[in-house]
C-alpha positions as CSV (number, residue, x, y, z in Angstrom):
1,X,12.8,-19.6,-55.3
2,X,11.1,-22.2,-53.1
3,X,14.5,-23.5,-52.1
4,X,16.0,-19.9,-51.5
5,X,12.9,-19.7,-49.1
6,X,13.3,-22.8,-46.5
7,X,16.1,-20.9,-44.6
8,X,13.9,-18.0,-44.0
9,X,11.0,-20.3,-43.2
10,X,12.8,-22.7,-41.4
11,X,13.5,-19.3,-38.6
12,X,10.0,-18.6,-38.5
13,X,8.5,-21.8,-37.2
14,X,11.2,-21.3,-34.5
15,X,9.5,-18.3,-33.6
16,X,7.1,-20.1,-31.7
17,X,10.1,-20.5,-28.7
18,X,10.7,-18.3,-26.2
19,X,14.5,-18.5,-24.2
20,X,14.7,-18.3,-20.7
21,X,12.9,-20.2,-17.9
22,X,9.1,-20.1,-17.5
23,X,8.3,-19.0,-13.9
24,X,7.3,-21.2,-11.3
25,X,6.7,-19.5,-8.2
26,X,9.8,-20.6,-5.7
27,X,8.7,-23.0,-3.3
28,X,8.2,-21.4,0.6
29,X,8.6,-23.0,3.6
30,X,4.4,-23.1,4.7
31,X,3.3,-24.2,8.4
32,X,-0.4,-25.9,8.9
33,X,-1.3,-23.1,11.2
34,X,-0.3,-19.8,12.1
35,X,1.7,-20.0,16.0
36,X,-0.9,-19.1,18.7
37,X,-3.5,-20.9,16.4
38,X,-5.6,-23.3,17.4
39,X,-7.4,-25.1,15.5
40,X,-6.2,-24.3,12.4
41,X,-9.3,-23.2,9.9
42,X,-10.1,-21.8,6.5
43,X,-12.3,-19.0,7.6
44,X,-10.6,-15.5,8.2
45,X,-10.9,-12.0,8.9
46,X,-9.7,-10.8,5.9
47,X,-12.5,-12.1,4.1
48,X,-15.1,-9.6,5.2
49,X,-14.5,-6.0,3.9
50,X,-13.5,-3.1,6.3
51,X,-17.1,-2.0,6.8
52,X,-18.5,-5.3,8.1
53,X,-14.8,-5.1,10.9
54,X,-15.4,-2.0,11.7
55,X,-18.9,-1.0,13.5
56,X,-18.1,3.1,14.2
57,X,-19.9,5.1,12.0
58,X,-18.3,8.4,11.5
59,X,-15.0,6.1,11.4
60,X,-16.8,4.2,8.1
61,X,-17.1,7.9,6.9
62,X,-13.6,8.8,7.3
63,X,-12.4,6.7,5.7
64,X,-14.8,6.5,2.8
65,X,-13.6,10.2,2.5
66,X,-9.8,9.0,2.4
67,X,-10.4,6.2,0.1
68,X,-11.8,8.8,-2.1
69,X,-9.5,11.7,-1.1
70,X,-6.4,10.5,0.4
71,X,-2.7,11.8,-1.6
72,X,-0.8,8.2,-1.2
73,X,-4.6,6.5,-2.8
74,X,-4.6,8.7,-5.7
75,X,-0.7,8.8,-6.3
76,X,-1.4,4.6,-6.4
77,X,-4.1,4.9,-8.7
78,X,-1.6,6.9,-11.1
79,X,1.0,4.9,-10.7
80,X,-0.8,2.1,-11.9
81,X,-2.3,4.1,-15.1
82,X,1.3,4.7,-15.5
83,X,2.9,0.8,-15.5
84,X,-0.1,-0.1,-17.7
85,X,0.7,3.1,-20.7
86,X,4.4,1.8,-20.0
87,X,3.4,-2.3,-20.7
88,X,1.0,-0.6,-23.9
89,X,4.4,0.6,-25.0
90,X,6.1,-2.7,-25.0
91,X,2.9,-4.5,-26.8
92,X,3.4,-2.0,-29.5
93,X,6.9,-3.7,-30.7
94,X,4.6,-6.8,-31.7
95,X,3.3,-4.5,-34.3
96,X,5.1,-2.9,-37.5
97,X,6.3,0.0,-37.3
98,X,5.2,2.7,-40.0
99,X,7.4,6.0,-40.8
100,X,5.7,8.3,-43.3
101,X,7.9,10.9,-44.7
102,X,7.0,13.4,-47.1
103,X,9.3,16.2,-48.8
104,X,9.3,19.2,-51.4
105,X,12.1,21.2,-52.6
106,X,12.3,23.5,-55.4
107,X,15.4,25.0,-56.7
108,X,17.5,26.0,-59.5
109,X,20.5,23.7,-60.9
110,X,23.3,25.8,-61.7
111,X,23.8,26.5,-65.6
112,X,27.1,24.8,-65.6
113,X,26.0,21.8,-65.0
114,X,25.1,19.0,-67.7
115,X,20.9,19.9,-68.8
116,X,21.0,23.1,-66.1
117,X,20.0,26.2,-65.9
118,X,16.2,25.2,-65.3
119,X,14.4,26.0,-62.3
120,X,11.6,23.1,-60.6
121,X,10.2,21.1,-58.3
122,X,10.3,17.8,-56.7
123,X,7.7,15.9,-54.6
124,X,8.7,12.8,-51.9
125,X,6.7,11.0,-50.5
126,X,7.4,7.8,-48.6
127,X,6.3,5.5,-46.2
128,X,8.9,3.0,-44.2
129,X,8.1,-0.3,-42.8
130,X,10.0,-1.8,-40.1
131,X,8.9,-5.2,-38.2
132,X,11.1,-7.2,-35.9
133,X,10.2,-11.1,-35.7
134,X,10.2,-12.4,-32.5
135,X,12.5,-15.4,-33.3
136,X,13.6,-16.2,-29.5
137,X,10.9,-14.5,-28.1
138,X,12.8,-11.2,-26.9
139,X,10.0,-9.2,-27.0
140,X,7.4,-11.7,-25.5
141,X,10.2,-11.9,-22.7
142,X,10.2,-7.7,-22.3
143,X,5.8,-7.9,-22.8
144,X,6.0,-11.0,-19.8
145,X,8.3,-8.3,-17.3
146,X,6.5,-5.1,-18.3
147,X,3.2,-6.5,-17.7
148,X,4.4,-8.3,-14.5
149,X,5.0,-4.7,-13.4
150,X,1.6,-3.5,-14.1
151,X,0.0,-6.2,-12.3
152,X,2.3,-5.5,-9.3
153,X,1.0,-2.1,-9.5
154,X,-2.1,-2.8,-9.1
155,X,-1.2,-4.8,-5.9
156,X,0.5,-2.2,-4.7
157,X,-2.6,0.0,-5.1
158,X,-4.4,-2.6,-3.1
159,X,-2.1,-2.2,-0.4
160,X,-2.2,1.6,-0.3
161,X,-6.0,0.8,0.4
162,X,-5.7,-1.5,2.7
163,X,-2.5,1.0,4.6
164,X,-5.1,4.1,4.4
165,X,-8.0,2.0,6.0
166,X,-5.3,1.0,8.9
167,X,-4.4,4.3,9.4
168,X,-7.4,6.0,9.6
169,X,-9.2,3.6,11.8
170,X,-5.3,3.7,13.8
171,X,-5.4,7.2,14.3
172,X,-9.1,7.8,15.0
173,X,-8.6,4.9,18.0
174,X,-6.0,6.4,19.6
175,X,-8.1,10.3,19.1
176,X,-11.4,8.6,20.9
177,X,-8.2,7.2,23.6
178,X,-7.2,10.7,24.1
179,X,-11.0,11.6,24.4
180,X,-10.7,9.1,27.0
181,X,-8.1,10.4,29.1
182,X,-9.4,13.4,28.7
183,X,-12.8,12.6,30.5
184,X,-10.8,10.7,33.2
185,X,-8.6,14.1,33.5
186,X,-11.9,15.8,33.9
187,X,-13.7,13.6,36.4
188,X,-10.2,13.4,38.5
189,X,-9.8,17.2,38.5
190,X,-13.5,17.6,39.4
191,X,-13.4,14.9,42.1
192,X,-10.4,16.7,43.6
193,X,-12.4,20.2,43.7
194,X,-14.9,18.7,45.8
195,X,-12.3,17.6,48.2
196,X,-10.3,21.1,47.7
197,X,-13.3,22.8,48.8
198,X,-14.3,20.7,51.4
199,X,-10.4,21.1,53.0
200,X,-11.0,24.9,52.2
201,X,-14.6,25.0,54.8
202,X,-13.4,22.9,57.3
203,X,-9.9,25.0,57.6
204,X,-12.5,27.8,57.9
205,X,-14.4,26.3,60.7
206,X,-11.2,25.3,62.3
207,X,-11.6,20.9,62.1
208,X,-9.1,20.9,59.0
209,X,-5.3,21.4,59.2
210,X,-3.2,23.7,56.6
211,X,-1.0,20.7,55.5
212,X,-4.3,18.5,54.6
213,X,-5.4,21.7,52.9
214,X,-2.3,22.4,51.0
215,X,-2.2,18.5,50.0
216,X,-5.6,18.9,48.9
217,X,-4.7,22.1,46.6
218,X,-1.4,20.1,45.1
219,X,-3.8,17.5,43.9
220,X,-6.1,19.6,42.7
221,X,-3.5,21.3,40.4
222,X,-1.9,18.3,39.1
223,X,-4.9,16.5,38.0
224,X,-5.9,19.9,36.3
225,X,-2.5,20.3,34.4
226,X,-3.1,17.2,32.4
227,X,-6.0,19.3,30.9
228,X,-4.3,21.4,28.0
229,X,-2.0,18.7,27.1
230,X,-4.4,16.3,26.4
231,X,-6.4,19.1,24.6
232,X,-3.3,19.8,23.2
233,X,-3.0,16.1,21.9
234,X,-6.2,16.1,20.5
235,X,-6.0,19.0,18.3
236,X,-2.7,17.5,16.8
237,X,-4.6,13.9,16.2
238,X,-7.5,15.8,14.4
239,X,-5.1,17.3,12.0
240,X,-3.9,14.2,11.7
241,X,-6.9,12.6,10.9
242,X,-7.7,15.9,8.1
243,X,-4.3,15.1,6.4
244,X,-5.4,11.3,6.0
245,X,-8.9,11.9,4.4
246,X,-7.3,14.9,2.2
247,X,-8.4,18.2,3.5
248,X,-7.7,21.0,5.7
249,X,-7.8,20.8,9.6
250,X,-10.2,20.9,11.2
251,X,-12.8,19.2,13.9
252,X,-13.4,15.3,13.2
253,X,-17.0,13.7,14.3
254,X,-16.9,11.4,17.1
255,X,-18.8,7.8,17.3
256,X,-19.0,5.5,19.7
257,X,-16.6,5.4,23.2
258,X,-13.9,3.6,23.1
259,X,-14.9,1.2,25.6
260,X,-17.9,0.8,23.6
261,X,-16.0,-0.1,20.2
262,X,-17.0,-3.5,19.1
263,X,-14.2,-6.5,19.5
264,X,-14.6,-10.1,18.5
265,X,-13.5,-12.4,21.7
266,X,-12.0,-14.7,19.2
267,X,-10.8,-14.0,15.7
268,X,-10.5,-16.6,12.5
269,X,-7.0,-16.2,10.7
270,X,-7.3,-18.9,8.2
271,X,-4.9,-20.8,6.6
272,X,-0.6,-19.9,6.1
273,X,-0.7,-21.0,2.3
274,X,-3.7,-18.9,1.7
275,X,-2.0,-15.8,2.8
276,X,0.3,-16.0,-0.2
277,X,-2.8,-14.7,-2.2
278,X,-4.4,-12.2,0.3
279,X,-1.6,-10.4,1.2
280,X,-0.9,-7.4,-1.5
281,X,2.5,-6.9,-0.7
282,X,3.3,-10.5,-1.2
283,X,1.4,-11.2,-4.4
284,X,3.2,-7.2,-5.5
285,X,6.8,-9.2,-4.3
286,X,5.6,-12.2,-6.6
287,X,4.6,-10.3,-9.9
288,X,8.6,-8.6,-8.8
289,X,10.0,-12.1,-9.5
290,X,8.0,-12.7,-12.2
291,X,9.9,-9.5,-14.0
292,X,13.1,-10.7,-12.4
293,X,12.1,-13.9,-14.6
294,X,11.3,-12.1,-17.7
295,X,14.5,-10.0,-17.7
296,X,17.0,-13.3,-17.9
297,X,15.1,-14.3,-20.9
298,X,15.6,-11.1,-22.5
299,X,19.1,-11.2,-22.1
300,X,19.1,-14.9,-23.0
301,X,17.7,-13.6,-26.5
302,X,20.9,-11.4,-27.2
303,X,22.8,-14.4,-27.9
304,X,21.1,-14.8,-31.1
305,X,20.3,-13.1,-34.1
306,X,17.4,-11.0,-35.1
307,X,15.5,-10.9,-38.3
308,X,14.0,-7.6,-39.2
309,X,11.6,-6.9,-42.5
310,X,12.0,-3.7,-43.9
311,X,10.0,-2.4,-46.5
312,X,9.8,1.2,-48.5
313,X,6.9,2.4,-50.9
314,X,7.0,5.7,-52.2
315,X,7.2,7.7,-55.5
316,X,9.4,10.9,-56.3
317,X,7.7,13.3,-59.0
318,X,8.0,16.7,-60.1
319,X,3.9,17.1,-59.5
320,X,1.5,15.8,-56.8
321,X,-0.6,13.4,-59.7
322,X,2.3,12.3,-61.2
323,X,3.1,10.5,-57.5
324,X,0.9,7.5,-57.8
325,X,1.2,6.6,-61.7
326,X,3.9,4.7,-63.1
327,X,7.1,4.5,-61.7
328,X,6.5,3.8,-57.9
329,X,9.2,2.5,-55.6
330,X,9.2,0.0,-53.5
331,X,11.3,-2.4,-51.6
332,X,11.2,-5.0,-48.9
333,X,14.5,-6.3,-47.7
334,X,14.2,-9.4,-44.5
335,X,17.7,-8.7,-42.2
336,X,18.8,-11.2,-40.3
337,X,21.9,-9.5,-37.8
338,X,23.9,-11.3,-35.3
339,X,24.8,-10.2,-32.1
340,X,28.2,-7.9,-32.4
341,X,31.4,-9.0,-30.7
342,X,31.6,-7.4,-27.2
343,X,33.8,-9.8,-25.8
344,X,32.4,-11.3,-22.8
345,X,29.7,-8.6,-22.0
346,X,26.7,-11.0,-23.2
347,X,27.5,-13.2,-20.6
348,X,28.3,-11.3,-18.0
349,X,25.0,-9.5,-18.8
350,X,23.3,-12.7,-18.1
351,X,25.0,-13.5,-14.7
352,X,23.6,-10.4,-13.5
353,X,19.8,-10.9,-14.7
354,X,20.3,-14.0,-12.8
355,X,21.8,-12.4,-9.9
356,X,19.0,-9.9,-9.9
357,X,16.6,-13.3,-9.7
358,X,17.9,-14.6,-6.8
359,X,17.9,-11.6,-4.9
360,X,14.5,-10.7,-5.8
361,X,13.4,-14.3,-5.0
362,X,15.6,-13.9,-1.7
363,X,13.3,-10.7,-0.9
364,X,10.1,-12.6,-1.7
365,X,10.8,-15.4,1.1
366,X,11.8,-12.7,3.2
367,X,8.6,-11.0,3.0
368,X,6.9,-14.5,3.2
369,X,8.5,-15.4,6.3
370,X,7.7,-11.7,8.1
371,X,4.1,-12.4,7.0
372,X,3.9,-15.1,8.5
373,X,5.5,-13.4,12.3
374,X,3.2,-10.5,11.4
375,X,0.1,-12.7,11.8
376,X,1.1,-14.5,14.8
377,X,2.5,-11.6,16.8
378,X,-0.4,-9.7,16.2
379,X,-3.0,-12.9,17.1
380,X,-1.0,-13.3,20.3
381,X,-1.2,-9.7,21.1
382,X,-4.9,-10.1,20.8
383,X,-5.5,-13.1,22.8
384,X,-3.5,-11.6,25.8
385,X,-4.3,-8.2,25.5
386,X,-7.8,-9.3,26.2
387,X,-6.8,-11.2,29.3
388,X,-4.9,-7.3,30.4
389,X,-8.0,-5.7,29.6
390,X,-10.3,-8.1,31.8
391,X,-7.7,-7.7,35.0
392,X,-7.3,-4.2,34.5
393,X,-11.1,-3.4,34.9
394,X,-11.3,-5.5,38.3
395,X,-8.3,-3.4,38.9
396,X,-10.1,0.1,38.5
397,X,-13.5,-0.9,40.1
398,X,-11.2,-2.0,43.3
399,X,-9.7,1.7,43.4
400,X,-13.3,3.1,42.8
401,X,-14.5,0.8,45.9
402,X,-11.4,2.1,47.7
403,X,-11.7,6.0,46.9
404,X,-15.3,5.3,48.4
405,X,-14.4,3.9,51.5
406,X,-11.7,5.6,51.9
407,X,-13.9,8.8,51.6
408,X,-16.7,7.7,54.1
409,X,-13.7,6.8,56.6
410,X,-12.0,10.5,56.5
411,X,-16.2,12.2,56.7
412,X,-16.7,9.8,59.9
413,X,-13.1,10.8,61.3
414,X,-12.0,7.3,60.8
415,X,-8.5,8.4,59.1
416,X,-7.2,11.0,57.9
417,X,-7.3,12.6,54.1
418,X,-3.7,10.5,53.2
419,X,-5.7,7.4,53.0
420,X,-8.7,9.6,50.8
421,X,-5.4,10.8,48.7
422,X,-3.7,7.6,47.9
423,X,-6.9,5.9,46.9
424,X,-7.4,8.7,44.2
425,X,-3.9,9.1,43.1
426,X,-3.7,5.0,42.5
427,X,-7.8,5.2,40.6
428,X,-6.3,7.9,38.1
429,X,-3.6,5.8,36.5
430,X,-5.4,2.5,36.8
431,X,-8.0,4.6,34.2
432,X,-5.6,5.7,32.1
433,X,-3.9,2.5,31.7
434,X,-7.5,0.8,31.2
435,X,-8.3,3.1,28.1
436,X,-4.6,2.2,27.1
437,X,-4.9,-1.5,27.1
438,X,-8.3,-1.0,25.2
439,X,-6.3,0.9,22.8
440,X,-3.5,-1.7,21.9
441,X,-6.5,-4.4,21.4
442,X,-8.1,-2.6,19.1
443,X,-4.8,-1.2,17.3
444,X,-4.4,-5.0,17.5
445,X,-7.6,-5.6,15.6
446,X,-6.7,-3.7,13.0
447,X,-2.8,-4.9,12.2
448,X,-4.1,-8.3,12.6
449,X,-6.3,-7.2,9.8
450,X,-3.7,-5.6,7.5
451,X,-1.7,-8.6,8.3
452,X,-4.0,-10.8,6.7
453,X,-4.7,-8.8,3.6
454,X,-7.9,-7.7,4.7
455,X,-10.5,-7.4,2.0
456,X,-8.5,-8.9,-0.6
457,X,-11.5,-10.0,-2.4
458,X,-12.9,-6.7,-3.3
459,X,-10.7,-6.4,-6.8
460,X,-12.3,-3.7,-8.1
461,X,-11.4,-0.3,-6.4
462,X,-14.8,1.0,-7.0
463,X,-16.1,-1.4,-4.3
464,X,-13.8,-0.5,-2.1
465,X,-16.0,2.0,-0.6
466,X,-19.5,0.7,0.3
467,X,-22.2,2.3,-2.1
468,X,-24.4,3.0,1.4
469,X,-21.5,4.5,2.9
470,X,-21.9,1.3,5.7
């Protein structure tokens, strides 16, 4: 008996293996600094949380509301309930498996037959066992890639989070930028009222001519037709901005100016190797190859047999007390089963787990590398865009100073209202350009943000959203 059992023991110590390769996360081509940094340091932005970045605050409260609210956040936070039932599922093949089955029948046996002619009943009940030993560690393997998936669930639900506090704070920016342009509309069209008017008196009194009038009108009406489709614009942004924090359209609370939005002269990035575990979408591209990993072990496992116990315990009786006396059955029976012949399929099945590998590893360096362009692009944009910003605004005060003069010439008859025209029709674009340029910077601020997995440290959803609402 002892002997008859060293086979059987002999397979279960080698249950402690597990075939295929152990991951080892591929090895990434990692600069000392990002380009356009300098110096290099550990501090970064994405270490402070959204609310400390971000100083508006009805812009904090919008998107508290679509942290809460918003249909990609809450489709994440399913999905990831959903990988973590689906890894439960593939822990439960570490257990047994228990069928009960229970059956009564009552009949007749025909007359002809030998002892018939009596009617009765029978009573089966039964319970089956079935348990699959992890010899090659198939089912670690399948446990390793399912719960690989769950945790690259989760990092996906991180980056919805971190997508939904970008797009909110995007497309309230560019509604404050439309506010904006609006304002400069209005002062423009108001400015060129006065100077309507004024055309309109002196054409009375006889000192103005018709053409300076009907200049004068022109200007009037095409500073005034930027009006309704910038209010236009605006109405389309705040629906915009409804749809992101989940709820109808409707008006959306205004903050500070844009000019007025905070911007650090000079932001920390950190460190290139430290992105590898900020960034959600890499670290959800990682726990990717770490399934990709898994599966070739799986298949790896097919190549060798399985050993199964199965084990029955039951009774059959004609009454329900006679079920548990003498006479029970039972029955355990280990199986050990090879894998069938399928000509070369095992193998090829294998070639394309490991094909699968390398192009999930091939994706993971690719996402990596755009990382890595994301962050410098964006720092670059930053750092110039602040240098626009500064020459625009010397740009605009100089047409302000030139409207002004030009004005005071044209009242003392120095020149005539061409000069008085030009100067305004050059100060209205160099505005809108100047609440532009303040735009891309701070649409700047926040990709360089996102690009650097901002908030990264706050791994539990709940503190995503400050308690304070601050």
């Amino acid at each position: 008996m002892r002997r008859s059992m060293l086979p059987l023991l002999a397979l279960l110590l080698a249950a402690g293996c597990a075939l295929g390769p152990n991951y080892k996360r591929p090895p990434v081509t990692i600069t000392d600094g990002f380009r356009g940094q300098s110096p290099a340091e550990a501090a970064s932005l994405a270490d402070q949380p959204w609310w400390e970045v971000l100083g508006d605050e009805p812009l904090k409260a919008l998107i508290t509301q679509a942290l809460e609210r918003n249909y990609d956040v809450r489709t994440a936070v399913w999905r990831v309930e959903e990988y973590r039932a689906r890894a439960g599922i593939e822990r439960s093949d570490w257990m047994p498996q228990i069928t009960p089955t229970a059956m009564w029948e009552r009949g007749r046996i025909s007359s002809f037959s030998p002892g018939g002619g009596s009617t009765g009943s029978i009573i089966d009940i039964h319970a089956t066992l079935s348990w699959e030993l992890d010899l090659w560690g198939r089912i670690r393997r399948m446990n390793e890639a399912t719960r690989a998936q769950y945790l690259g669930a989760q990092e996906q639900r991180r980056g919805v989070y971190l997508s939904t506090v970008a797009q909110v704070a995007q497309a309230y920016f560019e509604l404050r930028e439309l506010d904006a342009r609006l304002e400069i509309a209005k002062a423009t069209t108001a400015a060129f009222q006065e100077t309507a008017d004024l055309f309109n008196r002196r054409l009375a009194g006889g000192t103005a001519s018709a053409l300076e009038t009907a200049r004068a009108e022109a200007a009037l009406a095409t500073a005034s037709s930027y009006i309704p489709n910038l209010e236009r614009q605006i109405q389309a942004q705040e629906n915009l901005l409804s749809f992101l924090v989940g709820r109808n359209p409707g008006p959306i609370p205004r903050g500070m100016q844009l000019g007025a939005q905070p911007l650090p002269p000079r932001i920390p990035v950190g460190l290139p190797s430290s992105l590898l575990e900020r960034r959600p979408d890499l670290r959800a591209a990682e726990q990717d190859l770490v399934a990709a990993n898994a599966a070739v072990g799986v298949t790896m496992a097919g190549y060798f047999p399985t050993l199964s116990l199965t084990g029955l315990l039951g009774g059959v009786a004609p009454h329900m007390a006679d079920l548990f006396g003498p006479g029970k059955e039972w029955l355990i029976a280990p199986t050990l089963s090879g894998p069938s012949l399928q000509g070369l399929r095992l193998k090829y099945q294998k070639e394309v787990r490991i094909a699968q590998w390398e192009q999930t590893k091939a994706r993971y360096e690719a996402v990596v590398t755009s990382a890595f362009g994301e962050v410098s692009t964006a720092l670059s944009a930053y750092e110039k865009l602040m240098e626009v910003e500064q020459r625009q605004a010397r740009a605009v005060a100089a047409y302000k100073e030139a409207v002004r003069l030009a004005t005071l010439r044209y009242v003392a008859g120095l020149s005539s209202y061409i000069e008085v025209l030009d100067a305004q029709q050059q100060l209205f674009p160099a505005q809108n350009t100047l609440s532009q340029v303040r735009l891309s910077r701070l649409l700047t601020l926040v990709q360089l943000y996102k690009a650097l997995g901002g908030g990264w440290k706050l791994e539990d959803p709940r503190r995503i959203v400050p308690k304070d609402g601050k």
